[in-house]
C-alpha angles and dihedrals in degrees: 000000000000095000099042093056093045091050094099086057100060097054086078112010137051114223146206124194132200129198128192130163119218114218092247088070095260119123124204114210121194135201124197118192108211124179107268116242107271104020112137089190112108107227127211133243095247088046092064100037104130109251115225137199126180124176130104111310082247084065099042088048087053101045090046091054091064082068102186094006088050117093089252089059104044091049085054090046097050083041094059090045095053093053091047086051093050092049093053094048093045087049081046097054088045093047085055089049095052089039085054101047092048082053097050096052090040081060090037099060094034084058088050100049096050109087109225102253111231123260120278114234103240127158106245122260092227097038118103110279118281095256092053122138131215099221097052136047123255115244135190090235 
């Protein structure tokens, strides 16, 4: 049945258990995700954090027969579906950087092929009115 319900798990992960058994009859049964040989996939630090489960080996019998239902199986579900939520928003976030670069040469060369237009002689707006003289001041009135 261990092995059944950690089966999900061993399409992407390798994994080491550890079982003690604690004096008062409860046994405490880990499970640490490590990348597999030959996965190219980055995992996350949330992805390999060990599982543990202690309760009386009765318990942890019971629990590991629910499979997918059991505790065991629903962490590695919600597991598996963080780090498939992490993968699409880091292909996300690469799809936006190559997006934005793209962006940024199409406006590059489109910069580079305009021709700046040549100024406009305007009078300027700060400048003394048009029908100023040199010899007197300008007024408001």
């Amino acid at each position: 049945m261990l092995i059944e319900t950690l089966l999900p798990l061993l399409a992407d992960y390798s994994l080491t258990l550890d079982l003690v058994a604690a004096p008062d009859g409860t046994v405490t049964l880990t499970v640490i995700p490590r990348k597999a040989e030959g996965a190219t996939a980055k995992l996350e630090t949330g992805e390999t954090q060990p599982i543990s489960i202690i309760a009386a080996a009765p318990e942890i019998d019971a629990e590991l027969a629910k499979g997918a239902d059991g505790a065991l199986g629903q962490l590695i579900a919600a597991r598996k579906t963080l780090a498939e939520q992490l993968a699409a928003q880091r292909q996300a976030a690469e799809d936006a950087r190559t997006a934005a670069a793209e962006a940024a040469k199409v406006k590059a060369a489109a910069a580079k092929n305009t021709v700046p237009a040549s100024p406009a002689k305007t009078p300027a707006k700060d400048g003394p009115p048009a029908d100023a003289k040199a010899d007197k001041p300008a007024t408001l009135f």
